[in-house]
N, C-alpha and C positions, 0 to 999 in steps of 0.2 A: 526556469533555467534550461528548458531543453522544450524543441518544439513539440509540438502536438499534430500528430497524423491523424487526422478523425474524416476524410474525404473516398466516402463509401460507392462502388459502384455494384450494382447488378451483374452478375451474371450468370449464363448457362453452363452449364456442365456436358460433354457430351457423354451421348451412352457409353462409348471408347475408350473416354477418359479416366485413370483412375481415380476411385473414390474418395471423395475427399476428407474421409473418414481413420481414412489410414489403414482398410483394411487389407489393398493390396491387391482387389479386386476391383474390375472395370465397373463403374458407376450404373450403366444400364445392368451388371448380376446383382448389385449390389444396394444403393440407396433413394435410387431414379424413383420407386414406388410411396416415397416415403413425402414426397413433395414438399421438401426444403427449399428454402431459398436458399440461394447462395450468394456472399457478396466477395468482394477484394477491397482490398485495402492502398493496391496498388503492387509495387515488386521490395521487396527486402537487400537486405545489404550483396545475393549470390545472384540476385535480378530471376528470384522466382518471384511469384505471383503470390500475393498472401489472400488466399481464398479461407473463408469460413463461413459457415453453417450458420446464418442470420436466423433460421428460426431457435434452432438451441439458444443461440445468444438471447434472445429476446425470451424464450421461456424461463431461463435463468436472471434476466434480470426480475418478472413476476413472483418469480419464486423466492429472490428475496423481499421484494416489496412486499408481497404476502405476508411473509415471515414478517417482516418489520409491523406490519399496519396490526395485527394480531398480537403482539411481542412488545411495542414499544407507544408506535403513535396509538395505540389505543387507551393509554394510559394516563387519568385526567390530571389536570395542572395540578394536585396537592398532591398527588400518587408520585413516589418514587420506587426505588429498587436498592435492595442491599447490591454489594461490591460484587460477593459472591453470584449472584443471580446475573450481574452483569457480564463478570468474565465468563459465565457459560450462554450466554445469549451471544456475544461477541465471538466466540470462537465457533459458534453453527454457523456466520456468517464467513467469518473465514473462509471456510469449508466450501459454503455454497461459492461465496469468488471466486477459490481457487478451483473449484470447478468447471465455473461462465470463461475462467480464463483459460484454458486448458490448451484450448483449442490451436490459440496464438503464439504459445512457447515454440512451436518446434518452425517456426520461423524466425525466431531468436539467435543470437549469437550466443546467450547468456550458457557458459554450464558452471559446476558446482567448481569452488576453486576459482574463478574470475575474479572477483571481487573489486570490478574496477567502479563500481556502483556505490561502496562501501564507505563511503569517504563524501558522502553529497550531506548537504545542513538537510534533513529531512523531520518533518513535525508532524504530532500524532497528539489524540484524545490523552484525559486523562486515567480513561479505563482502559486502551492502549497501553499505557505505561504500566498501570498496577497489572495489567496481567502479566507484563513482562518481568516485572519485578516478583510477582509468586512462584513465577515459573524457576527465574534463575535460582531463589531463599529454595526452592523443593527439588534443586535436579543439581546445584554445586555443593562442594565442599565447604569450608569454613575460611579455608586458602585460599580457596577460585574465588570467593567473594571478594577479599581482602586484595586480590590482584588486581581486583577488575577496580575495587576502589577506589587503589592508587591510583590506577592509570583514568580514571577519573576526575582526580585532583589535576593528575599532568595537562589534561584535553582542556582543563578551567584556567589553567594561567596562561595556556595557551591560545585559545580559539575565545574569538567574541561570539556571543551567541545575547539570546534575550528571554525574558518571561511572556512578554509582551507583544510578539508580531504583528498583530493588527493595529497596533497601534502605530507603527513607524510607516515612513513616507515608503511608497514600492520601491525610489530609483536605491533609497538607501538599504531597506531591507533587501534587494537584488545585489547590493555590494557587499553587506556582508556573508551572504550565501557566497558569494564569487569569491570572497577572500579567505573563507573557510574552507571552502573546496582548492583553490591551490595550496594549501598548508598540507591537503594529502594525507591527510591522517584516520587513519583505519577507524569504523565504528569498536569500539568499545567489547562489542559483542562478538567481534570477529576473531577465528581461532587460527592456529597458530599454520594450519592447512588452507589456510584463507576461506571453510567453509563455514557458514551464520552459524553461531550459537545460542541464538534463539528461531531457528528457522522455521519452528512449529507455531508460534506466538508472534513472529514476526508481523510490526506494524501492517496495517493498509498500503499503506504509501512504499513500501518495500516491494509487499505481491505485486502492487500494479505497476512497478517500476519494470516495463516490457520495452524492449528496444530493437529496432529491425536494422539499423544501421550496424556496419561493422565494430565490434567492441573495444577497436584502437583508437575510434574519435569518443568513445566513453569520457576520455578527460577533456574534450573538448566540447563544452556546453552547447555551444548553437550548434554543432553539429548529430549532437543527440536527437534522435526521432521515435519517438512513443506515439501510439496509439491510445485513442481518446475512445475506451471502451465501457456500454452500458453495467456490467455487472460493476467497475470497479464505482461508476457516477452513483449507482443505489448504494451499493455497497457502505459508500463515503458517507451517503445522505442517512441513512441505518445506523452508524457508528456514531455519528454527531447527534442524532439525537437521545441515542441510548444514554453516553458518556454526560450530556445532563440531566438526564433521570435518574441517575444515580443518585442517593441520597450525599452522600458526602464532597459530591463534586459539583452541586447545585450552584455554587457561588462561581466556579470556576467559570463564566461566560460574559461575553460582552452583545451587544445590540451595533451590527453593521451598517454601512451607509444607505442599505435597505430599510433598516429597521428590522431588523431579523436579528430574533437570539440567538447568537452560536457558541459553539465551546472554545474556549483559550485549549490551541494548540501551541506544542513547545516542541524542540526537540530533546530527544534522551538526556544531551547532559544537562538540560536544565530541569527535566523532573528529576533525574537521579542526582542532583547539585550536592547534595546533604548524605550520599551514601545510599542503599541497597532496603535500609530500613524502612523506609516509606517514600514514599514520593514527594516532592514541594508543592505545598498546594498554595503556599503564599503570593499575594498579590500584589503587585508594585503599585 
């Protein structure tokens, strides 16, 4: 739905220059000794230069694959993982993303209160969901629940959505993402200040929704420009295989036109289809 910026060049920093660190200090006082690479991304929506720190990036994405290869792909094909164990494996990784990604925001339009992102068809694991769903059961009320439920039922007679993505043809799955997103209709989780209400547990696909183009073509799909970045590619690859080593979510996965097992992603109101009490683990 929106392009991909992933065309990285090289460059030098001079001593002169300030740090691209953000300390506010000229690069030869400051990070010159530390022999970093630097790259660009190209210029952002004020036509600065989106300069980052290529070795951080890259130790960040090790640091997850570490984590992952220790933590998950070490784990033999009978070995699963309770739910619990999941949603704390999942959220280290959070952690480390929002980390790797740090760097990229303050070339963003994005601040708290936009919310013009809110509103995109976006799909996530099924241990994605359930931690979403413990979070909201342990941090709302009994009403905040019951609100969000309704308007739950309202986004289901309204919006097409599926259990099944990978199963539909692209040009049609790419229309109903396009007819979803002009209906404009706010996530589910979003408050009433237009700031995420789950922004702690906030999917994958949420973090690495990073945009350098001006936030006024936000509604306008091909004019969206994101960056194609390492932490969020492990990251993604980390969570899809956690999410079927979970014991209860083992079934939930299909075998792609690779021959690769992967996990049925959905979006929220289709795990949440049934209400706040569990997730839909049913399969069509």
């Amino acid at each position: 739905m929106e392009n991909i910026f992933s065309k990285e060049i090289k460059v030098n920093i001079g001593i002169n220059e300030d740090c691209p660190c953000n300390s506010g200090k000229n690069y030869g006082d400051c990070c010159k000794n530390k022999n970093h690479e630097y790259m660009t991304l190209g210029k952002n929506h004020k036509g600065v230069n989106i300069v980052f720190n290529n070795s951080m990036n890259m130790e960040t994405y090790d640091k997850i694959s570490n984590f992952a290869l220790e933590n998950i792909f070490s784990l033999k094909e009978y070995e699963y993982i309770t739910i619990s164990k999941g949603e704390e494996l999942i959220h280290n990784i959070y952690s480390m993303v929002d980390e790797g990604i740090s760097q990229f925001e303050t070339y963003a339009p994005c601040t708290k209160g936009c919310s013009r992102c809110c509103s995109l068809y976006l799909e996530c694991t099924a241990i994605e969901a359930e931690a979403i769903r413990r979070h909201i059961k342990s941090t709302k009320t009994e009403e905040e629940i019951k609100e969000i439920e309704v308007y739950i039922t309202t986004m289901k007679e309204k919006m097409e959505t599926t259990k099944s993505p990978h199963d539909l043809e692209h040009t049609t799955l790419h229309d109903m993402y396009y007819n979803y997103l002009k209906e404009d209709t706010p996530c589910m989780f979003l408050k009433e200040d237009k700031s995420c209400g789950i922004y702690t547990t906030r999917p994958l696909r949420c973090r690495g929704f990073i945009v350098f183009t001006s936030s006024d073509k936000c509604s306008l799909t091909k004019e969206i420009v994101t960056p194609k970045l390492p932490p969020i590619y492990i990251g993604n690859l980390a969570i899809e295989h956690l999410s079927m080593k979970v014991g209860r979510y083992k079934s939930l996965t299909y075998v792609n036109e690779n021959n690769e097992a992967k996990p049925i992603k959905r979006c929220l109101l289709q795990w949440f289809n049934k209400g706040l009490d569990s997730i839909d683990r049913t399969i069509e």
